[in-house]
N, C-alpha and C positions, 0 to 999 in steps of 0.2 A: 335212420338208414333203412330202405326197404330189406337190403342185404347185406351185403358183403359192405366193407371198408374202402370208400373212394381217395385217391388219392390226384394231384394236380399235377400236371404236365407244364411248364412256364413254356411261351413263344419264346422265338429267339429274337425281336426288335422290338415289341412293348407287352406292357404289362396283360398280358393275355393269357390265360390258364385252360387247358384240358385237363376238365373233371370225370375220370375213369374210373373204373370197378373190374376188375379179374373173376372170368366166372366162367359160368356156361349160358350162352341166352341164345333164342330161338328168336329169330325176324320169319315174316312171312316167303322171304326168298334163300335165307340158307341159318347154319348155328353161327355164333362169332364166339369169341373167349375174353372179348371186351366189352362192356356197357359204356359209351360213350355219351355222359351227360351231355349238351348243348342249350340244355333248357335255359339260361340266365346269357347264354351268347343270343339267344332267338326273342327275348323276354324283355331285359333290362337295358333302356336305351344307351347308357355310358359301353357298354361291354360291346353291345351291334355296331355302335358308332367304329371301335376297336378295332373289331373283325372287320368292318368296310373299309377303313383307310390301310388298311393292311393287306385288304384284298386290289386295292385302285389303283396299286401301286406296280401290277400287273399288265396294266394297260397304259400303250400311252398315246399320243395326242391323235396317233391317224388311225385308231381304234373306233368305228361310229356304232354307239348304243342307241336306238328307237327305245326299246322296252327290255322289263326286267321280269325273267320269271321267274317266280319266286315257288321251291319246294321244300317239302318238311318245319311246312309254319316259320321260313326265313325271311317273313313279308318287313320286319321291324327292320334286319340287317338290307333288306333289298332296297327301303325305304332311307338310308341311312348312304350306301351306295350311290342310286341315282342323286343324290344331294353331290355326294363327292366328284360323281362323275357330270354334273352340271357346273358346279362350282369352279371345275377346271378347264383346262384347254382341250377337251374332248368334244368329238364332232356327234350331231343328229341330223337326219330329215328329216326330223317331224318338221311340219310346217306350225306347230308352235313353239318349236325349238327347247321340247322338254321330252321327258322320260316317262313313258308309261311302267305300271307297277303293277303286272296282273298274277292271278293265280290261279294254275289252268283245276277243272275238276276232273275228279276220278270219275270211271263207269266201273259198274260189278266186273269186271272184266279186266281192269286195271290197266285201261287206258284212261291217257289225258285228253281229253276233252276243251275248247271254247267256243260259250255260247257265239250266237251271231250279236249280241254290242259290246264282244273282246275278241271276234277274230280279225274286224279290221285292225287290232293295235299290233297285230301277228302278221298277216299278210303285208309282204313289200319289206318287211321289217327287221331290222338288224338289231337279233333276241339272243341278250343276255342269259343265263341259265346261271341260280344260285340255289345253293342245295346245302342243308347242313352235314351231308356226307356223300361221298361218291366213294366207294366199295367195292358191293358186285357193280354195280353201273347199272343196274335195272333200269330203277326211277329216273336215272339220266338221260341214258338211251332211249326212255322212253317221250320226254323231253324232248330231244331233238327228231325225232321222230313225227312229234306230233308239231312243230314249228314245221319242219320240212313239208308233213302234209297241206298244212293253211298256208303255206306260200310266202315263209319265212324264214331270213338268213340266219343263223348260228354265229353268232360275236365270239362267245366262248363259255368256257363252263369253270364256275367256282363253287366250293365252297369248308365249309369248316378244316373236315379232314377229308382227307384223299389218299385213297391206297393204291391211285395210278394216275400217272399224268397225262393220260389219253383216252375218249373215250370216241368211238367211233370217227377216230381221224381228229378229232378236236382235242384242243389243248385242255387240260385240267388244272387250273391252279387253286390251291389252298394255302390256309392258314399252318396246316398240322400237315402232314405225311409219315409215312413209317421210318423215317428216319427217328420222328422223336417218339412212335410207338412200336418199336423195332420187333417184337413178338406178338402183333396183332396177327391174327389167322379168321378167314369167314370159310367156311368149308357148308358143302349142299347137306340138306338132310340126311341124307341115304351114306355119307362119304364121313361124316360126324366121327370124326377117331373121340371124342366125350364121348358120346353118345356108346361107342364101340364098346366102351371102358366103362360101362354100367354108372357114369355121370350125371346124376341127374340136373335137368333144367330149372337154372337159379331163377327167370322169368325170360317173359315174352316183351318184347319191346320193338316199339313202332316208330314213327316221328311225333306222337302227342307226348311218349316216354317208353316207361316201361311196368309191367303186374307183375309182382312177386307170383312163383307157384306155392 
């Protein structure tokens, strides 16, 4: 264990677990009081399959996905998704009547970015958004933002756990919410009541994971 003691979360319809840690940890956009593993939901195809049929169940038949953007390395679960969401009676335009699966790039600037041979799968395009968490809504917003700019529609936004069911007008659906993390808190640097409390930071952690300090 990098730290502290994690302990599991069960979903409420299949055999699904949220793997958690109580701390203090520092993300590049605010402090949280929970480390939220996802690494084996994003990783190990049985568990992505889990979280995708869990998630499809959110959509139904007069929902049309073109493409799937996949954030926070949820390319396994995104991949796992568009399966479920071809598999069924869900609608596309693609004129080869499949699902693209892209993953847009960062700039230093912490925009999303797609090259020119992935902003045609964006533009005209009814763009899914799956994310292994949606929180502050940064990485989300930034998301639809950046479909918006290439000249694509917003289907909707999922992913692991969610601490809101809406992000810029769009619906959020997840696996997790604070119902079953009922005392998660993410608060700005500057606003840090740990931090206030001479708390030091247990680590740093991103979407590859997290660094003990």
């Amino acid at each position: 264990m990098p730290f502290k003691e994690f302990y599991k979360i069960p979903a409420k319809h299949k055999n699904i677990f949220l793997r958690v840690s109580k701390g203090h940890f520092a993300t590049s956009h605010s402090h949280i009081n929970y480390y939220i593993d996802v690494t084996t939901q994003k990783t190990r195809l049985s568990e992505a399959k889990a979280i995708a049929d869990e998630l499809v169940s959110y959509y139904n038949s007069s929902t049309i996905v073109d493409t799937i953007i996949c954030l926070d390395g949820t390319q396994v679960i995104g991949t796992c998704l568009a399966e479920a969401l071809t598999e069924g009676s869900f609608m596309n335009l693609n004129a080869h009547k499949t699902i693209y699966i892209v993953t847009p790039e960062n700039t230093s600037g912490s925009q999303l970015i797609f090259r020119d041979s992935t902003a045609p799968m964006i533009e005209g395009k009814h763009v899914l958004i799956v994310a292994a968490s949606v929180t502050t809504g940064f990485t989300a917003r930034g998301a639809i933002e950046a479909i918006q700019y290439y000249g694509g529609k917003v289907a909707g936004v999922s992913a692991i756990f969610a601490t809101t069911d809406d992000c810029m007008g769009y619906k959020v659906n997840s696996v997790f919410d604070l119902k079953d993390l009922t005392d998660y808190a993410s608060y700005s640097s500057h606003e840090c009541p740990m931090c206030k409390a001479g708390q030091p930071v247990d680590a740093l952690v991103n979407s590859f994971g997290c660094s003990k300090l």
